[in-house]
C-alpha positions as CSV (number, residue, x, y, z in Angstrom):
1,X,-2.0,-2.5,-6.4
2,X,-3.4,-5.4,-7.8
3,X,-0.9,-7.7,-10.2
4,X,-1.1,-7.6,-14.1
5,X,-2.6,-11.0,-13.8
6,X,-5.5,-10.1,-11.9
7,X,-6.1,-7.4,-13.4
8,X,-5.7,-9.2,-17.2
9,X,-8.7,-11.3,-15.3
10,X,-10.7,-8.7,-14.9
11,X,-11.0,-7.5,-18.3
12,X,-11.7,-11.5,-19.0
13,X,-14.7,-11.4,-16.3
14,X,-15.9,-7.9,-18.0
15,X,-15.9,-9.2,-21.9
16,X,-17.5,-12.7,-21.0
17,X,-19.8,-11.2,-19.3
18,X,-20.7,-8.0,-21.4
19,X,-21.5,-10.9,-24.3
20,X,-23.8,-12.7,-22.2
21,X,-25.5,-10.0,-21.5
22,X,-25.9,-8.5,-24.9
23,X,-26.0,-11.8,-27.0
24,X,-27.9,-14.2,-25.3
25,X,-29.2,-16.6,-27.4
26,X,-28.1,-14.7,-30.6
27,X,-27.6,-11.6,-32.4
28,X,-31.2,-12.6,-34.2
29,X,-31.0,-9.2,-36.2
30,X,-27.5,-10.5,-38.3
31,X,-29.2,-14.2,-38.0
32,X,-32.1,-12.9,-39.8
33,X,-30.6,-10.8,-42.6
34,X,-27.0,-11.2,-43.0
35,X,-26.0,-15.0,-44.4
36,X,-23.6,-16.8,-41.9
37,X,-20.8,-16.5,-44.5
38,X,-20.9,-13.0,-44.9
39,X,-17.7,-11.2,-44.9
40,X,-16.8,-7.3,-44.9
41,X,-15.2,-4.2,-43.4
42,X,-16.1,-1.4,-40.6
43,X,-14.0,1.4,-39.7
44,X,-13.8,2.9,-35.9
45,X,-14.9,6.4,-37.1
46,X,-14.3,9.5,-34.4
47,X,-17.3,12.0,-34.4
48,X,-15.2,14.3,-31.2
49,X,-12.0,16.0,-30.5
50,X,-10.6,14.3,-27.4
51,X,-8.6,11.6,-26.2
52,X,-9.1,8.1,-27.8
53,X,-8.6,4.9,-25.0
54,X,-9.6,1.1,-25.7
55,X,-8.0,0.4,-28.7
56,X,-6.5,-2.5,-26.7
57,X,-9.6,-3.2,-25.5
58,X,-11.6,-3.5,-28.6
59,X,-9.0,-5.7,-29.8
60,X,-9.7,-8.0,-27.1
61,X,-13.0,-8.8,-27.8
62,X,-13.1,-9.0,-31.1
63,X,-10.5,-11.9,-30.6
64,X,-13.1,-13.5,-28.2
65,X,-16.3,-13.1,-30.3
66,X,-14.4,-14.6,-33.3
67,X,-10.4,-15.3,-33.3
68,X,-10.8,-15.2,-37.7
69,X,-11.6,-11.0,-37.6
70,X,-8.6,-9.0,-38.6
71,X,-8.0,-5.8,-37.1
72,X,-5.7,-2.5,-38.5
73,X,-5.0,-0.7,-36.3
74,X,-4.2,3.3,-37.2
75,X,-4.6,5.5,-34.1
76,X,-3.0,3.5,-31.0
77,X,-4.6,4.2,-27.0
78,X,-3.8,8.0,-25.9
79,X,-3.4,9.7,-28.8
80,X,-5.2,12.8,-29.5
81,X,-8.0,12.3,-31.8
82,X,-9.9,14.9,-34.1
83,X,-13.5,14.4,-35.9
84,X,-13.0,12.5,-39.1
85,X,-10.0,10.2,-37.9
86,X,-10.6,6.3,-38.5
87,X,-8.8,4.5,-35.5
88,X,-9.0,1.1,-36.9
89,X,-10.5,-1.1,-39.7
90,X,-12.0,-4.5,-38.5
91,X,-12.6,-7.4,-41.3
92,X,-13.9,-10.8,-41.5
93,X,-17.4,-12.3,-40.9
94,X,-20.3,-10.0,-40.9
95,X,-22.4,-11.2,-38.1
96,X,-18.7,-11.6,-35.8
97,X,-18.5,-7.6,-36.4
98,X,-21.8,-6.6,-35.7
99,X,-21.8,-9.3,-32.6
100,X,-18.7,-7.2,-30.9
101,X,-19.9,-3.7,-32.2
102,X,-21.9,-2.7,-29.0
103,X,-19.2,-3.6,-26.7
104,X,-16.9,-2.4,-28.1
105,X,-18.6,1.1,-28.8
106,X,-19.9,1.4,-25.1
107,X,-16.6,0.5,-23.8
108,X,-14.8,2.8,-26.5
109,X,-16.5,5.6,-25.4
110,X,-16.6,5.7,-21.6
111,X,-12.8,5.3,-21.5
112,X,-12.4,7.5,-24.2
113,X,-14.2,10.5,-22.2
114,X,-12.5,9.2,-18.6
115,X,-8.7,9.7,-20.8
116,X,-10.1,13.0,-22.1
117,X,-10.8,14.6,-18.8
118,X,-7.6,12.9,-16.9
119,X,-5.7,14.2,-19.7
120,X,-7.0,18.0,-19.4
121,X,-6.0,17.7,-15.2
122,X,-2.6,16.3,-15.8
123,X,-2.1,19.1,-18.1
124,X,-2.9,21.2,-15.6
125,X,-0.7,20.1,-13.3
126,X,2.8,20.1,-15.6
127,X,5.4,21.5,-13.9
128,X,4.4,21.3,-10.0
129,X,5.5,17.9,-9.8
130,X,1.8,16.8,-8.4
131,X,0.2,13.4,-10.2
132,X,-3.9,13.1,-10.4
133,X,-5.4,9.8,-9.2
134,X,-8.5,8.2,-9.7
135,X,-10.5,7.0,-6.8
136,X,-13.1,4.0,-6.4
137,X,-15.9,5.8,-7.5
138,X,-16.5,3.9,-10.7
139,X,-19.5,2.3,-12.6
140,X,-20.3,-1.4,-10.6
141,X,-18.3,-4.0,-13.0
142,X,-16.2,-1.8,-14.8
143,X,-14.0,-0.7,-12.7
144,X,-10.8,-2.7,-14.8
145,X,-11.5,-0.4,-18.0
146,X,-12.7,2.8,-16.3
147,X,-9.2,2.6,-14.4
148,X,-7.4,1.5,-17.5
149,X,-8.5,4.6,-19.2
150,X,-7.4,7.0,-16.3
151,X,-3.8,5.4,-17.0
152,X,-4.2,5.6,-20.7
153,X,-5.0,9.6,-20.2
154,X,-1.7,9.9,-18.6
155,X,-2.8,9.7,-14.3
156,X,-2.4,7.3,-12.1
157,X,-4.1,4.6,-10.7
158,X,-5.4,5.0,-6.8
159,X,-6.1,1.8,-4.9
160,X,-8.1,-0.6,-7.2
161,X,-10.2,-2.2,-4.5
162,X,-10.7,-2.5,-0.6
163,X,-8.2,-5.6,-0.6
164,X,-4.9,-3.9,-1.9
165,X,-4.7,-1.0,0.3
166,X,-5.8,-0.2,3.8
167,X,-7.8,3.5,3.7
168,X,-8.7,4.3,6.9
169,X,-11.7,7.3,6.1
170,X,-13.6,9.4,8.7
171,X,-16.3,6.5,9.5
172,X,-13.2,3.8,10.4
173,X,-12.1,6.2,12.2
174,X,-15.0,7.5,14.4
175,X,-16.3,3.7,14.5
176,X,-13.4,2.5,16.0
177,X,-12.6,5.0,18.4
178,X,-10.2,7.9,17.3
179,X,-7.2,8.0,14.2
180,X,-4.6,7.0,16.5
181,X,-6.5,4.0,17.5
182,X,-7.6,2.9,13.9
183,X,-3.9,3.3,12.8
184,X,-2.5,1.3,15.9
185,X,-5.5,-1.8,15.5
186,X,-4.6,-1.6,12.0
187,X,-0.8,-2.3,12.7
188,X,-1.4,-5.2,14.9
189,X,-3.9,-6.2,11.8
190,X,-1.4,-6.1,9.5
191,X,1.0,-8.1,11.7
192,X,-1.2,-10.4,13.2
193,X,-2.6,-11.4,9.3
194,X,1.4,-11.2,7.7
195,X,0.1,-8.7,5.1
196,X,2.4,-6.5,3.6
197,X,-0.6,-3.8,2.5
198,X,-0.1,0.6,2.3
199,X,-2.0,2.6,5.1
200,X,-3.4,5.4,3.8
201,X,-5.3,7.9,6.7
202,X,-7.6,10.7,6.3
203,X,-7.5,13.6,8.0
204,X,-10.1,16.1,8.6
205,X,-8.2,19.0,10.2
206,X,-4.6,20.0,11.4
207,X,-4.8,18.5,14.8
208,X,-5.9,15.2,12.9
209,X,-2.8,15.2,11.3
210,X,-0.4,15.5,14.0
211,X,-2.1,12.9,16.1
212,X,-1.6,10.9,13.0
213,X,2.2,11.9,12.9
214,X,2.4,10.9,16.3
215,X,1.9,6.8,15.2
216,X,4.1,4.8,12.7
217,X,3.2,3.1,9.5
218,X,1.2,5.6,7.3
219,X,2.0,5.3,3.8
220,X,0.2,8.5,2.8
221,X,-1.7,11.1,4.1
222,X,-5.1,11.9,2.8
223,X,-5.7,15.7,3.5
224,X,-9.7,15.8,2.7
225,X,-11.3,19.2,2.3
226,X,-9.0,21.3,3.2
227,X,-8.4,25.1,2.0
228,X,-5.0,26.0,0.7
229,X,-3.7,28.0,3.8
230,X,-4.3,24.7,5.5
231,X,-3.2,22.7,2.9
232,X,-0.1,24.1,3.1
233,X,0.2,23.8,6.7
234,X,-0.5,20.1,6.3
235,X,2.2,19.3,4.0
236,X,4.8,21.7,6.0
237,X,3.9,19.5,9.3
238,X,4.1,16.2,7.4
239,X,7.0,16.8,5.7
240,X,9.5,13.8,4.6
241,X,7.5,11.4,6.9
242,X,4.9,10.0,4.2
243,X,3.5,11.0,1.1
244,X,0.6,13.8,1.4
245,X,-2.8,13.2,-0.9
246,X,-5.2,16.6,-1.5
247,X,-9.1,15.4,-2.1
248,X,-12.4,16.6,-1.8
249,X,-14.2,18.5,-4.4
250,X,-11.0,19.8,-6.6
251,X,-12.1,20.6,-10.1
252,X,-10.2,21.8,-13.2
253,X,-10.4,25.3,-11.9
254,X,-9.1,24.4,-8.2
255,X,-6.4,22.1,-9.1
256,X,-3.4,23.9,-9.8
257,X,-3.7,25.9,-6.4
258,X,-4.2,22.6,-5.0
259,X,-0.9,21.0,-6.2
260,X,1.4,24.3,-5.9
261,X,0.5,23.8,-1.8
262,X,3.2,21.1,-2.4
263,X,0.6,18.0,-2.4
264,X,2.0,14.5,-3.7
265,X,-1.1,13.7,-5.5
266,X,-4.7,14.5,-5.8
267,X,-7.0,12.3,-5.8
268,X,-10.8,13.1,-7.8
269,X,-13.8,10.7,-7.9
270,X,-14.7,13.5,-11.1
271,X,-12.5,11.3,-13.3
272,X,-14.7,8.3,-13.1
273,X,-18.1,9.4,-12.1
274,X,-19.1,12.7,-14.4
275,X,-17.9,12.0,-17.5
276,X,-19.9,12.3,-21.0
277,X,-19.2,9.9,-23.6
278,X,-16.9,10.5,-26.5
279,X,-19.0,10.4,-29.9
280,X,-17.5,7.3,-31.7
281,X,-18.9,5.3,-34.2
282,X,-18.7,1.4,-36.1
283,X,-19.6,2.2,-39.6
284,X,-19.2,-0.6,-42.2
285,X,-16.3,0.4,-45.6
């Protein structure tokens, strides 16, 4: 997984360049109205029931538009929310509030909706001993607060990018020549480059999965698409010799039966990728 550092970069990269985007040359709509030393309040205001995520977030950029805001923080990342809660008050400059406004509601309520629904499949899965990860199926350039938000929601964090963990998916596989042979090149990779980097290997069937036992070096097991009579199989046959990951399709109604086959994790792209935005607002006291 990537290092707090790099990821603390990330979020850097995604503010900096969120405020380029929407500011430009100026916020001309406070320019025009709203004198430059214009102070006041606005309260976070939740319109929806759910999970709230990017408290920490929002904090961050109003620190970069303007260091001289203060911010009061009532409601902190992954509690449970109602309509009519006020998660924080924000005060200073005028135009500095309305400059971080959009960001910080776009941002508020993507990861918002992505802790909601992680929270509703960790639920689900109390008591079986089975953690839900997210996968890399995220919006382009947002990854950092989309996976942030999956953590904030109480899940777990998959493999942020293709450079801190080895995957080795159907098409490596077939491309290079069979799973034994992607899982042995990728060894001598490994060696060869002095990388100390977690195989994970899919598997599309039981006979996949012992050829896959017959090799060393595979952190995980991804079991992809499987029913739960074979599911079961799979993990019985793996065993203690790695971890074993259930994917493909699982859905709030699946997942239970899914992680009571005796599955280490399960892994949905759902948690990223088909959310609906939690109804938040910036309205000024």
């Amino acid at each position: 997984m990537i290092s707090e550092k790099q990821f603390n970069k990330e979020i850097g990269i995604i503010i900096a360049n969120a405020i380029r985007e929407d500011v430009g040359d100026g916020d001309h709509s406070s320019l025009a109205c709203i004198p430059e030393d214009a102070t006041g309040t606005a309260k976070l205001l939740v319109k929806e029931d759910g999970i709230i995520a990017g408290i920490d977030f929002a904090l961050q950029v109003f620190d970069y538009v303007d260091p001289g805001l203060e911010i009061d923080v009532k409601i902190k990342d992954g509690s449970h929310v109602k309509y009519g809660d006020v998660c924080f008050y924000v005060s200073g400059n005028s135009q500095s509030i309305l400059k971080a406004e959009r960001l910080v509601l776009n941002a508020m309520q993507r990861m918002s909706a992505i802790a909601t629904k992680t929270n509703k499949f960790v639920k689900l899965l109390e008591g079986t001993g089975t953690k839900i990860l997210d996968t890399r199926k995220t919006t382009p350039g947002i990854r950092a607060l989309e996976k942030w938000a999956v953590k904030i929601g109480g899940g777990e964090n998959h493999r942020f990018a293709l450079y801190d963990m080895i995957m080795l998916k159907d098409n490596h596989i077939d491309f290079c020549g069979g799973v034994v042979k992607a899982i042995e090149q990728t060894n001598a990779y490994l060696e060869e480059k002095s990388l100390d980097i977690k195989i994970i290997v899919e598997a599309r069937d039981l006979d996949e999965i012992k050829k896959i036992l017959t090799t060393k070096g595979v952190y995980r097991i991804l079991i992809d698409n499987f029913n739960y009579e074979d599911t079961r199989k799979a993990v019985e046959l793996i065993g203690d010799t790695c971890l074993t990951e259930s994917s493909g399709g699982i859905t709030l109604d699946t997942i239970r039966q899914y992680a009571e086959c005796g599955v280490d994790y399960i892994s949905s792209g759902a948690l990223t990728h088909s959310v609906y935005n939690l109804d938040l607002s910036l309205k000024a006291v």
